[in-house]
N, CA, C and O atoms as CSV, one atom per row, in Angstrom:
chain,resi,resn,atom,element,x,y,z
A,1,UNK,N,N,-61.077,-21.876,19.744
A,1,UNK,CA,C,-60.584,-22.658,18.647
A,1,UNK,C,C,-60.248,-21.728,17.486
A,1,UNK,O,O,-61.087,-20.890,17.154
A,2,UNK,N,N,-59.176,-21.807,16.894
A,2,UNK,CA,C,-58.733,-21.343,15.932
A,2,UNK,C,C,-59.213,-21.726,14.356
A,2,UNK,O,O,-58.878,-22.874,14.063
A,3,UNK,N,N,-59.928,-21.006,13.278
A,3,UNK,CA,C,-60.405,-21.521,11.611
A,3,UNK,C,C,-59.351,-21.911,11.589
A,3,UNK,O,O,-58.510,-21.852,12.487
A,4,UNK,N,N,-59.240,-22.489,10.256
A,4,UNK,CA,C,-58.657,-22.613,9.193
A,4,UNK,C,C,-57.930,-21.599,8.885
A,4,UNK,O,O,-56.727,-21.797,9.050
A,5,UNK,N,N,-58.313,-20.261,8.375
A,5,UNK,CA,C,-58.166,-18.859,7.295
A,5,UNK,C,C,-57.639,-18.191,9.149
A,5,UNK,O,O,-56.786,-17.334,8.915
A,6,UNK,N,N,-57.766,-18.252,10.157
A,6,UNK,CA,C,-57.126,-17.397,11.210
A,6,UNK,C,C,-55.736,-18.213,11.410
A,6,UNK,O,O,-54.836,-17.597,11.981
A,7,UNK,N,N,-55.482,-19.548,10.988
A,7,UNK,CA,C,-54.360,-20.371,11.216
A,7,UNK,C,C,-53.330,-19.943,10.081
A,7,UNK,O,O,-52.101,-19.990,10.137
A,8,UNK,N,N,-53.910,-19.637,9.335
A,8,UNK,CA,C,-53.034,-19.424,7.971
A,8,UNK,C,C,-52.120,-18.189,8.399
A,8,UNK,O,O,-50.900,-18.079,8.517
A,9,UNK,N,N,-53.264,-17.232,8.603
A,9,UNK,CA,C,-52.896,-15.719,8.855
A,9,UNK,C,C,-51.997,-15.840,9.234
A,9,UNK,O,O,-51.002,-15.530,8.580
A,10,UNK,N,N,-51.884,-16.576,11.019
A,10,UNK,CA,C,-50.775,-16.562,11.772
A,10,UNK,C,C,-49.372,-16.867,11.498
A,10,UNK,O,O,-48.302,-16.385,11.870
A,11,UNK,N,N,-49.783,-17.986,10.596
A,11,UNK,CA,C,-48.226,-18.728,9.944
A,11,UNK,C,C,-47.889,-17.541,8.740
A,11,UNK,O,O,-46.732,-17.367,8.357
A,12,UNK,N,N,-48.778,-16.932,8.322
A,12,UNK,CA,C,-48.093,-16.337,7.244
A,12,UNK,C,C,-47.255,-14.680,8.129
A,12,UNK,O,O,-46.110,-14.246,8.002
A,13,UNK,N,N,-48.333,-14.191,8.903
A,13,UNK,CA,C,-47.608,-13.510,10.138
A,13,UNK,C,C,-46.258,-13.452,10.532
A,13,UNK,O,O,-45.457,-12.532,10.693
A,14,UNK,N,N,-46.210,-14.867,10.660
A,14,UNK,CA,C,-44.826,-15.254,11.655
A,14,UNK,C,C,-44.074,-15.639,10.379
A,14,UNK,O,O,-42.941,-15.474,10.831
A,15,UNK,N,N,-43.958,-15.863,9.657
A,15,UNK,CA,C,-43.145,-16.463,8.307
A,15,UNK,C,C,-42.227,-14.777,7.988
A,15,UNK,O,O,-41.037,-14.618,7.717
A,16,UNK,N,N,-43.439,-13.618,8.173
A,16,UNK,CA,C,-42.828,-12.570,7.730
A,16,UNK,C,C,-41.838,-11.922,8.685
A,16,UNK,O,O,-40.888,-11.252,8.280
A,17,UNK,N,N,-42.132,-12.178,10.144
A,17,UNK,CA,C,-41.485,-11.729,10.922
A,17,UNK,C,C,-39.938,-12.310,11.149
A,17,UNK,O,O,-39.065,-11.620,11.676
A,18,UNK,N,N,-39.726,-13.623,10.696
A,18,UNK,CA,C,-38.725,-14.367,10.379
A,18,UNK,C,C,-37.701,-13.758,9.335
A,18,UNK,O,O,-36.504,-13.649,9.601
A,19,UNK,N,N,-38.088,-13.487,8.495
A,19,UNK,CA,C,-37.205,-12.869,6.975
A,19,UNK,C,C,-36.301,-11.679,7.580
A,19,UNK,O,O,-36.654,-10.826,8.395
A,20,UNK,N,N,-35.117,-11.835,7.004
A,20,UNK,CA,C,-33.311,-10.627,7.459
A,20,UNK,C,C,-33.966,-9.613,6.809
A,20,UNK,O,O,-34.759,-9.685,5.870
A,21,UNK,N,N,-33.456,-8.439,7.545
A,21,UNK,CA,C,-33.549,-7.139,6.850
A,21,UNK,C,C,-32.581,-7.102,5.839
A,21,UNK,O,O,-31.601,-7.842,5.918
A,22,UNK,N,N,-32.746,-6.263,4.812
A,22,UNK,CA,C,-31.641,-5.854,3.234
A,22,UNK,C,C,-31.287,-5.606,4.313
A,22,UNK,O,O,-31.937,-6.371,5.027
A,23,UNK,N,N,-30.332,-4.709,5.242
A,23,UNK,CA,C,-29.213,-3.989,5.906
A,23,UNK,C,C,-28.439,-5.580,6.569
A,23,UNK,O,O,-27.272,-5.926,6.387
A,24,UNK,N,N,-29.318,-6.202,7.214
A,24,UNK,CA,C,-28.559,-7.232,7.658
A,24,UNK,C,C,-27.977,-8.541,6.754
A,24,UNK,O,O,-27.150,-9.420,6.996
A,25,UNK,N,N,-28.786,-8.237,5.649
A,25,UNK,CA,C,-28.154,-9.502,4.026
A,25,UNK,C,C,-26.714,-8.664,4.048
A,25,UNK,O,O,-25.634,-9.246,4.135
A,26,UNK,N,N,-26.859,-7.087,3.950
A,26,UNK,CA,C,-25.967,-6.009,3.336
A,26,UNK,C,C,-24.562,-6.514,3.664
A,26,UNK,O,O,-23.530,-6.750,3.035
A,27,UNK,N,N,-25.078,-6.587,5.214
A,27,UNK,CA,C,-24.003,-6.602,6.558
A,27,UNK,C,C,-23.241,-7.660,6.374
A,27,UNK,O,O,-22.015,-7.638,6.478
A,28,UNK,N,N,-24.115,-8.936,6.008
A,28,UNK,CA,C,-23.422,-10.728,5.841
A,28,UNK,C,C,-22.890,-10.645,4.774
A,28,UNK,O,O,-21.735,-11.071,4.784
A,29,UNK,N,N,-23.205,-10.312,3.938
A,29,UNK,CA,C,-22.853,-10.753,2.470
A,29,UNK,C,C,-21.365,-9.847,2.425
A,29,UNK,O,O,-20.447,-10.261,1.718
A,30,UNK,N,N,-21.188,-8.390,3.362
A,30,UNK,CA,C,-19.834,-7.619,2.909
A,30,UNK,C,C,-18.709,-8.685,3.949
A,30,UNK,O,O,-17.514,-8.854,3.704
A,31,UNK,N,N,-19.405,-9.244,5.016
A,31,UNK,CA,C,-18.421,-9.908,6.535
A,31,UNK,C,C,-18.262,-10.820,5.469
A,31,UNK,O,O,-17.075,-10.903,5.156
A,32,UNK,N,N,-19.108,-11.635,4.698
A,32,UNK,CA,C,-18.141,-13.227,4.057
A,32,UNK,C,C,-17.623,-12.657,2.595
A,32,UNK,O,O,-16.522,-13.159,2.371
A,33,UNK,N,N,-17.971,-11.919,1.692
A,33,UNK,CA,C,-17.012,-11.006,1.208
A,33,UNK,C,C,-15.336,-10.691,1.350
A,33,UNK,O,O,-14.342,-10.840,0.639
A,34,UNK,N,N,-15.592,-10.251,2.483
A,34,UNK,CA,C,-14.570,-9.767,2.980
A,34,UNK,C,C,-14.496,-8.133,2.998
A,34,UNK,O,O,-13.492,-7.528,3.374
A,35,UNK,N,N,-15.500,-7.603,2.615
A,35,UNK,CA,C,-15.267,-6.060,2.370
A,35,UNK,C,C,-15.113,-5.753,3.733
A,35,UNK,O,O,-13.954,-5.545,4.093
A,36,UNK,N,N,-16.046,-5.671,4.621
A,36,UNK,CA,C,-15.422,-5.298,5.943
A,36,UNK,C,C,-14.477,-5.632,6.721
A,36,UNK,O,O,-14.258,-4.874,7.665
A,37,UNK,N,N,-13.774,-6.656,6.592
A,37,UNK,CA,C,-12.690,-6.704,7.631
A,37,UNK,C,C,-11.206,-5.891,6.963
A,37,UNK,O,O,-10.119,-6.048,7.519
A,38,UNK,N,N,-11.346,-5.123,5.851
A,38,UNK,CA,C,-10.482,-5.084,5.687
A,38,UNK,C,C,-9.677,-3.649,6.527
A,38,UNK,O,O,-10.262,-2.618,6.859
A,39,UNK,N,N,-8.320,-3.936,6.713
A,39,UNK,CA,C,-7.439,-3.281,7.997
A,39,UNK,C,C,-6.825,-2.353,7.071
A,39,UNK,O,O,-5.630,-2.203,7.326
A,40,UNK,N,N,-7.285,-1.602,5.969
A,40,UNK,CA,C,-6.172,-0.369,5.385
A,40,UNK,C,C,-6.765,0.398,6.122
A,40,UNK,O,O,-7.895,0.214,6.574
A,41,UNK,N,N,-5.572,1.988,6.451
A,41,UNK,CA,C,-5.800,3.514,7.211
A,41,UNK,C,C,-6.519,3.936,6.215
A,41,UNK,O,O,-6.149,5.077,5.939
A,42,UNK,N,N,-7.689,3.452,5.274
A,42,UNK,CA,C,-8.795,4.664,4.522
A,42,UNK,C,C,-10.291,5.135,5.235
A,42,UNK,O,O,-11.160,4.483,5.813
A,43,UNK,N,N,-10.156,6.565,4.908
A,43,UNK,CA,C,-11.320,7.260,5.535
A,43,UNK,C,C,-12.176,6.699,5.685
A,43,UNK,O,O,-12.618,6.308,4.605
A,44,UNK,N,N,-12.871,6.321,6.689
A,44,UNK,CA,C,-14.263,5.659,7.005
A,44,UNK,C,C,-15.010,6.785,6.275
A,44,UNK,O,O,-14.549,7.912,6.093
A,45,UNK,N,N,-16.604,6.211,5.751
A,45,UNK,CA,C,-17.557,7.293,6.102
A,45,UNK,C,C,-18.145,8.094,6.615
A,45,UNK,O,O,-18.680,9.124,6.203
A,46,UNK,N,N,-18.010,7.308,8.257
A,46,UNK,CA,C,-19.022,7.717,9.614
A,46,UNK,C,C,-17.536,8.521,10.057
A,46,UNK,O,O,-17.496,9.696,9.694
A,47,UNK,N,N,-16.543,8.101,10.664
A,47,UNK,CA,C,-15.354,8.530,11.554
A,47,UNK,C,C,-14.270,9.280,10.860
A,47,UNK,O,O,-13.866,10.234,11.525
A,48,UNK,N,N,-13.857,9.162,10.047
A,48,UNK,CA,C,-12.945,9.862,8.920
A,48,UNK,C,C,-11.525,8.760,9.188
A,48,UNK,O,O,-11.697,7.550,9.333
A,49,UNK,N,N,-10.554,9.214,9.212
A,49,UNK,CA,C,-9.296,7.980,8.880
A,49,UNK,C,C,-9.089,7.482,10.495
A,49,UNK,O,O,-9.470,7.895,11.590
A,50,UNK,N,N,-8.321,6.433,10.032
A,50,UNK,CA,C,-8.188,5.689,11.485
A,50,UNK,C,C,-6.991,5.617,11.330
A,50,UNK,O,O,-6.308,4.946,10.556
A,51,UNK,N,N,-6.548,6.920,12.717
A,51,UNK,CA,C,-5.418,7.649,13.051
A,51,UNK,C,C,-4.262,6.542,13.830
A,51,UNK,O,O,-3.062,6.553,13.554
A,52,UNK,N,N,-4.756,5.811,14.624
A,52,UNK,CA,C,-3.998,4.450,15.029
A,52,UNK,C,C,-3.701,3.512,13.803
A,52,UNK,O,O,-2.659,2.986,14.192
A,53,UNK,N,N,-3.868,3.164,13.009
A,53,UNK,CA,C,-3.481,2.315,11.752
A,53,UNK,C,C,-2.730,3.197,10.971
A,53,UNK,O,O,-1.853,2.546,10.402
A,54,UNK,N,N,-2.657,4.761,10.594
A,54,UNK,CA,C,-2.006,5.331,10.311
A,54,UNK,C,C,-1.083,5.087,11.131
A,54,UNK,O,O,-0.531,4.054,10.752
A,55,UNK,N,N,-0.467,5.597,12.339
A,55,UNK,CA,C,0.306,5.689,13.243
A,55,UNK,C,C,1.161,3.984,13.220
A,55,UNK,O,O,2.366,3.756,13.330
A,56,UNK,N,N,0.325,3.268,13.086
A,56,UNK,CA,C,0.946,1.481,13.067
A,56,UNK,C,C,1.762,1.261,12.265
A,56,UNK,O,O,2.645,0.415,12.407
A,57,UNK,N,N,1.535,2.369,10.759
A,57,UNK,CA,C,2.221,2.202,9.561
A,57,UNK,C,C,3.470,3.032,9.718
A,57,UNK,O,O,4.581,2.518,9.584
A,58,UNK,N,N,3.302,4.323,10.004
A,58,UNK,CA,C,3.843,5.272,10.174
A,58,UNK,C,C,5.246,5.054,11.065
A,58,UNK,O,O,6.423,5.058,10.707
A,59,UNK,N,N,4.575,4.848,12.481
A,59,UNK,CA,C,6.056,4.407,13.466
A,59,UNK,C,C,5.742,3.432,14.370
A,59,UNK,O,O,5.618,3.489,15.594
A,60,UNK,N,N,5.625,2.488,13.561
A,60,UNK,CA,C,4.910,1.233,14.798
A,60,UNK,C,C,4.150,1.227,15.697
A,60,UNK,O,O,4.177,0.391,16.601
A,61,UNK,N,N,3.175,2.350,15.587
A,61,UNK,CA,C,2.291,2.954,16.338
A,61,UNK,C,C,2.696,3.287,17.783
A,61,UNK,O,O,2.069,2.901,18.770
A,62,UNK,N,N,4.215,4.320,17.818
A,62,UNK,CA,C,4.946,4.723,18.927
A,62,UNK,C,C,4.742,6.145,18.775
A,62,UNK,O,O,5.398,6.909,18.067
A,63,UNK,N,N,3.691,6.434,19.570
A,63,UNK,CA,C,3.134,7.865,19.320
A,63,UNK,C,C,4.042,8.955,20.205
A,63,UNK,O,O,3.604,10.035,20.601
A,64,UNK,N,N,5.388,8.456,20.435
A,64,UNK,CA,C,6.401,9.262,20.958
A,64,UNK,C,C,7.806,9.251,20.051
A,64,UNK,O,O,8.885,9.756,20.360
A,65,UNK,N,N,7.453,8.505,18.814
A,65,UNK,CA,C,8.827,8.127,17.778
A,65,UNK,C,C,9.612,9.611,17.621
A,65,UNK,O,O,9.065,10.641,17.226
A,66,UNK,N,N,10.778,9.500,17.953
A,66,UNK,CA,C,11.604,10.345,17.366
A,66,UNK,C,C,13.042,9.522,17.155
A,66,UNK,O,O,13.714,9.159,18.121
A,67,UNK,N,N,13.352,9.324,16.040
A,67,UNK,CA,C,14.412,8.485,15.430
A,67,UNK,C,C,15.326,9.080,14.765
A,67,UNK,O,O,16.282,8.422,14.355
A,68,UNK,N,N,15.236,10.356,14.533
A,68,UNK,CA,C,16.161,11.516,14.209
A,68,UNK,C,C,16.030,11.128,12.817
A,68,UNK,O,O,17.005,10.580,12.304
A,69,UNK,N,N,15.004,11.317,12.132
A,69,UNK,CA,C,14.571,10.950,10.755
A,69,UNK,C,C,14.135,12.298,9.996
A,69,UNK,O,O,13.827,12.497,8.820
A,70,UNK,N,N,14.256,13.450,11.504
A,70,UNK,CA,C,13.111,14.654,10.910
A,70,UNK,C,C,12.056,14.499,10.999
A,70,UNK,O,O,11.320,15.468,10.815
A,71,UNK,N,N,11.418,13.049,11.364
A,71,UNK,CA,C,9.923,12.966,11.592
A,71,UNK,C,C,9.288,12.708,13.070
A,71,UNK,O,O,9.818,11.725,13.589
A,72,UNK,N,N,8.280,13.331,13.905
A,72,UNK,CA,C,8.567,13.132,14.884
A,72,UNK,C,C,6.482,12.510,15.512
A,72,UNK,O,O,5.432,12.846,14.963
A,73,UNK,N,N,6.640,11.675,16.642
A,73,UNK,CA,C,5.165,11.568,16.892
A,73,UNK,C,C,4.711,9.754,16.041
A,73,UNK,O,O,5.538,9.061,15.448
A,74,UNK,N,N,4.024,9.587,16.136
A,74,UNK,CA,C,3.073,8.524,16.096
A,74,UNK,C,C,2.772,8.732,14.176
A,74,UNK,O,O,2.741,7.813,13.358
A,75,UNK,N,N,2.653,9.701,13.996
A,75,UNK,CA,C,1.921,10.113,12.872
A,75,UNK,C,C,3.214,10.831,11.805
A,75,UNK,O,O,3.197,11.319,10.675
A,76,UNK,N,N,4.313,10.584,12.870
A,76,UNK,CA,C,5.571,11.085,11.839
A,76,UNK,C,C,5.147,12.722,11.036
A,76,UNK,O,O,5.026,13.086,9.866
A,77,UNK,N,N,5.043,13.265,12.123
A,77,UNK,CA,C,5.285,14.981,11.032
A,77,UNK,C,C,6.689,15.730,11.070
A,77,UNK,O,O,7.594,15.661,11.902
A,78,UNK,N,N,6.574,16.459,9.915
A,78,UNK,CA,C,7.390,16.968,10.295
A,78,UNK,C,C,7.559,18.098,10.920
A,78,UNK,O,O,6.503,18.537,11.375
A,79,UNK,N,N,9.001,19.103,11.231
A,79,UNK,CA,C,8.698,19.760,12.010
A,79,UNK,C,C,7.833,21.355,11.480
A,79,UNK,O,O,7.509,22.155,12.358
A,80,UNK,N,N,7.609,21.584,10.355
A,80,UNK,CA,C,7.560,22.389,10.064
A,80,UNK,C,C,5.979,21.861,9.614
A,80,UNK,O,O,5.393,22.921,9.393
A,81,UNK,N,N,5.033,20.765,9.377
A,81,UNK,CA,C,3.688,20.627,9.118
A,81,UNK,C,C,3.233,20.999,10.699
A,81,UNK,O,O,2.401,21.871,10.946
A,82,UNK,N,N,3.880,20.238,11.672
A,82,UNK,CA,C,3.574,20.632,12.647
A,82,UNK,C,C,3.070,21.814,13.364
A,82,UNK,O,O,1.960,22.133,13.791
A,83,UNK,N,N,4.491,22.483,13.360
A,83,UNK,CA,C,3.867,24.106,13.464
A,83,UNK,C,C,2.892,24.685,12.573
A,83,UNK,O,O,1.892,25.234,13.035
A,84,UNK,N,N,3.112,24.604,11.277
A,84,UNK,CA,C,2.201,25.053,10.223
A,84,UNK,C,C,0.583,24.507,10.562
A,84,UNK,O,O,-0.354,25.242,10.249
A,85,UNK,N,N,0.333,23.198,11.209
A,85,UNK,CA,C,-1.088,22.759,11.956
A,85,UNK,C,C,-1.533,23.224,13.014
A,85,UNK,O,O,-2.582,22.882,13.560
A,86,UNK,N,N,-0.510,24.313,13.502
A,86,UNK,CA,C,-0.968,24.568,15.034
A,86,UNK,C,C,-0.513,24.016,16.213
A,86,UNK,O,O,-0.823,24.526,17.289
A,87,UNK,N,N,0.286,22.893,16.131
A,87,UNK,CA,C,0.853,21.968,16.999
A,87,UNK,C,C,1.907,22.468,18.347
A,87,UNK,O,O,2.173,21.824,19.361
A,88,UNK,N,N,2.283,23.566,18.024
A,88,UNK,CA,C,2.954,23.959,19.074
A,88,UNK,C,C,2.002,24.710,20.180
A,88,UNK,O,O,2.452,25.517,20.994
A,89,UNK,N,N,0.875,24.399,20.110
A,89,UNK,CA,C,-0.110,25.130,21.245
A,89,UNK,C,C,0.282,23.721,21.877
A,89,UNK,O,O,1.214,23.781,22.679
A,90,UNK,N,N,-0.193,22.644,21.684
A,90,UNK,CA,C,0.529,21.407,22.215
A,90,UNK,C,C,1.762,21.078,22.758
A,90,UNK,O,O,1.744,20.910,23.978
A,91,UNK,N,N,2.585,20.970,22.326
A,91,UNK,CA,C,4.045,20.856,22.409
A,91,UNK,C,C,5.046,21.151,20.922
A,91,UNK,O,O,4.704,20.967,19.753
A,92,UNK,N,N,6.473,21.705,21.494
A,92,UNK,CA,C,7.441,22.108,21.038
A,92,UNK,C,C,7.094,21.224,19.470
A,92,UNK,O,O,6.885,21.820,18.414
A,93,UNK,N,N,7.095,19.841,19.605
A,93,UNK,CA,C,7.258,18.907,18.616
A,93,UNK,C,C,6.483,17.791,18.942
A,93,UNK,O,O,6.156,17.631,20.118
A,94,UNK,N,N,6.054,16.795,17.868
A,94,UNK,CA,C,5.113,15.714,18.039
A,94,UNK,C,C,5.053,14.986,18.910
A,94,UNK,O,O,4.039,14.656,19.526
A,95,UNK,N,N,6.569,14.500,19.138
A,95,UNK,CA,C,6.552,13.395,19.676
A,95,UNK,C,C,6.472,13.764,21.276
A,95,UNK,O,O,6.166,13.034,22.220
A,96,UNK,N,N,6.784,14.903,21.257
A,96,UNK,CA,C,6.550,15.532,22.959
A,96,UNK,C,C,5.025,15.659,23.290
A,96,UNK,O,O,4.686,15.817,24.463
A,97,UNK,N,N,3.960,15.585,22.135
A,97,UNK,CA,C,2.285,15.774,22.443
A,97,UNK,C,C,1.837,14.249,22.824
A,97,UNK,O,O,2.559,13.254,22.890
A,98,UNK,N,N,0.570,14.348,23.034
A,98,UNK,CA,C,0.162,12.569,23.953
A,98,UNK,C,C,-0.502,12.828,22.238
A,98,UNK,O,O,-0.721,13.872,21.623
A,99,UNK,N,N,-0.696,11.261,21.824
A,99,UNK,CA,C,-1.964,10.905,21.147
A,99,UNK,C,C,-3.051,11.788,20.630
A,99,UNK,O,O,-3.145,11.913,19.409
A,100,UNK,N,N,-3.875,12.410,21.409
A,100,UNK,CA,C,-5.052,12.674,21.409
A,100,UNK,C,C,-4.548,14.374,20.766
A,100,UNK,O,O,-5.117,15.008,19.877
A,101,UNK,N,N,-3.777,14.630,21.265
A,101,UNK,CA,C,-3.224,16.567,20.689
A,101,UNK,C,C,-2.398,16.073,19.037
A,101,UNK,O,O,-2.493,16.772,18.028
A,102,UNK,N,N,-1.749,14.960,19.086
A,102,UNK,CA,C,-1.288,14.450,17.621
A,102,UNK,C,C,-2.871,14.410,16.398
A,102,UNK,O,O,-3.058,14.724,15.222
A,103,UNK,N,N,-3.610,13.914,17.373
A,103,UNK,CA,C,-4.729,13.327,16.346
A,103,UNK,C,C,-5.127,14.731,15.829
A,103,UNK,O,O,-5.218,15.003,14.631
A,104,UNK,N,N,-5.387,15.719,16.984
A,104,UNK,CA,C,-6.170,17.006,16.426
A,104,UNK,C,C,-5.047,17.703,15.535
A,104,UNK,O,O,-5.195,18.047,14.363
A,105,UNK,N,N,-4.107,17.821,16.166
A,105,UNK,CA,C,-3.020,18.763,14.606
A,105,UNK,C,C,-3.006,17.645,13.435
A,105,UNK,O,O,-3.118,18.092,12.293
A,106,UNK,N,N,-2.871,16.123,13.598
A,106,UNK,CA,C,-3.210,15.649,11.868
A,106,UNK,C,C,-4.887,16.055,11.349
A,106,UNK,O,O,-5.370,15.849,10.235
A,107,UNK,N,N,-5.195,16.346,11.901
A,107,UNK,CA,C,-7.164,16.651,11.568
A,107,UNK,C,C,-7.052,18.054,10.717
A,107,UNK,O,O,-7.657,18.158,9.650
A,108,UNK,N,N,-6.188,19.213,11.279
A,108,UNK,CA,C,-6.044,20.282,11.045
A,108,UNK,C,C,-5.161,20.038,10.114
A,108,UNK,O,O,-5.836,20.369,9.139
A,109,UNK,N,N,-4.176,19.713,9.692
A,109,UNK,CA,C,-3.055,19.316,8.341
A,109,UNK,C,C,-3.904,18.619,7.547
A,109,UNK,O,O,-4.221,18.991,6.417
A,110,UNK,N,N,-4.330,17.533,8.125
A,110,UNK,CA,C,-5.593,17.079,6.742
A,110,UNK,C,C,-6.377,18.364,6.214
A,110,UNK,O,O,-6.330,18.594,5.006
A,111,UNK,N,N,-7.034,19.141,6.982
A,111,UNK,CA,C,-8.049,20.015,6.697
A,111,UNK,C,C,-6.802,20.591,5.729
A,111,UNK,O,O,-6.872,20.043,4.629
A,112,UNK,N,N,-5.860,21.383,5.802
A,112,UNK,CA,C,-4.918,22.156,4.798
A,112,UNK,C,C,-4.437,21.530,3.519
A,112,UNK,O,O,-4.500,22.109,2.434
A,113,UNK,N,N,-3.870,20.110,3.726
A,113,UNK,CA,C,-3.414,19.711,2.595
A,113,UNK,C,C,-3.830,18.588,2.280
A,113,UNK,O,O,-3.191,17.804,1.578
A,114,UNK,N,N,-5.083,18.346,2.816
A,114,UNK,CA,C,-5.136,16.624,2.421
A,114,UNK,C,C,-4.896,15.445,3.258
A,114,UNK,O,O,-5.144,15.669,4.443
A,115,UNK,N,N,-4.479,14.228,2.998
A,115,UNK,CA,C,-4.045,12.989,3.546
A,115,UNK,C,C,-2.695,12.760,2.620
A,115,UNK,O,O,-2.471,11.600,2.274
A,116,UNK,N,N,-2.015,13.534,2.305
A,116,UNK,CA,C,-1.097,13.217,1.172
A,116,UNK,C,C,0.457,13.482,2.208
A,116,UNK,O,O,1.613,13.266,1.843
A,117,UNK,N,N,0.005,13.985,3.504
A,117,UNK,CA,C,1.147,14.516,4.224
A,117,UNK,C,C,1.562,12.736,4.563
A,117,UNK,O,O,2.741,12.485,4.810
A,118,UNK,N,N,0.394,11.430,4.549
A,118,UNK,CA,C,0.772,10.247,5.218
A,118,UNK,C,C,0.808,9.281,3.906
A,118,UNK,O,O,-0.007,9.262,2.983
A,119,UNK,N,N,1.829,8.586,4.055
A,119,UNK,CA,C,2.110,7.553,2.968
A,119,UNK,C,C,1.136,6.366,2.966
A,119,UNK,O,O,0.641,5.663,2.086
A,120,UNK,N,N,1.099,6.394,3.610
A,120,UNK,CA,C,0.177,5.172,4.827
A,120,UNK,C,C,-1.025,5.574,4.329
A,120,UNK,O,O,-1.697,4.716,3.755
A,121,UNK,N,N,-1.466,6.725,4.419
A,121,UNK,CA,C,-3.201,6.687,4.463
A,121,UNK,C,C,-3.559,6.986,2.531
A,121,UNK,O,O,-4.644,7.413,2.136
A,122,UNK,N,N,-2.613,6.710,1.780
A,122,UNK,CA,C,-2.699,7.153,0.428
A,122,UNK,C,C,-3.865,5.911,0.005
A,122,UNK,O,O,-4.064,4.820,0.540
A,123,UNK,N,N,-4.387,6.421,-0.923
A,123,UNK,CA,C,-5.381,4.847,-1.609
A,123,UNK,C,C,-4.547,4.573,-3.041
A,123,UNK,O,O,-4.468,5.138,-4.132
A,124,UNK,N,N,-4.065,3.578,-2.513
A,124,UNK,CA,C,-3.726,2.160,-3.410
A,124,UNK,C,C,-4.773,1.933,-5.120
A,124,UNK,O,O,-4.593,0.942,-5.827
């Protein structure tokens, strides 16, 4: 049989085990907010920019665009950031590299000049 004062305990026990963590209020309160869903190309904290939303803005996220604009690739470089990133260990020009060799020469052009090479990833 359970006291009185051991019944309490329990409910007060379980009352505590019930209560949201601050991280998970953090989490609800930014989802109905709206802070997290939002879809701009700005640097995450954890991952750094999100190179596909760049690329969406950039050339409809056709990571083979060449439109004879001078800009070439997913990420629209030009030809001369390109080489200047290293990009021709990859291919001749952007739009001739897959995805994944685009992402690392914009990583390396970021590292040189910034995010200022993408219109797209500028903060508003």
């Amino acid at each position: 049989m359970v006291s009185s004062q051991n019944a309490e305990m329990i409910r007060t026990r379980d009352c505590r085990r019930r209560r949201a963590s601050p991280a998970f209020v953090l989490f609800a309160a930014a989802v109905i907010l709206g802070v997290a869903t939002s879809a701009e190309a700005l640097p995450s904290a954890r991952f750094g920019p999100d190179w596909d939303a760049i690329a969406a803005c950039e050339s409809g996220g056709n990571w083979k665009a060449n439109t004879g604009n001078g800009h070439y690739g997913g990420l629209q470089f030009t030809q001369s950031s390109w080489v200047a990133a290293g990009g021709r260990k990859f291919a001749p020009r952007a739009d001739l590299a897959t995805r994944k060799e685009q992402i690392t020469v914009a990583r390396r052009l970021a590292a040189l000049q910034g995010m200022s090479a993408w219109s797209c990833a500028r903060v508003k």
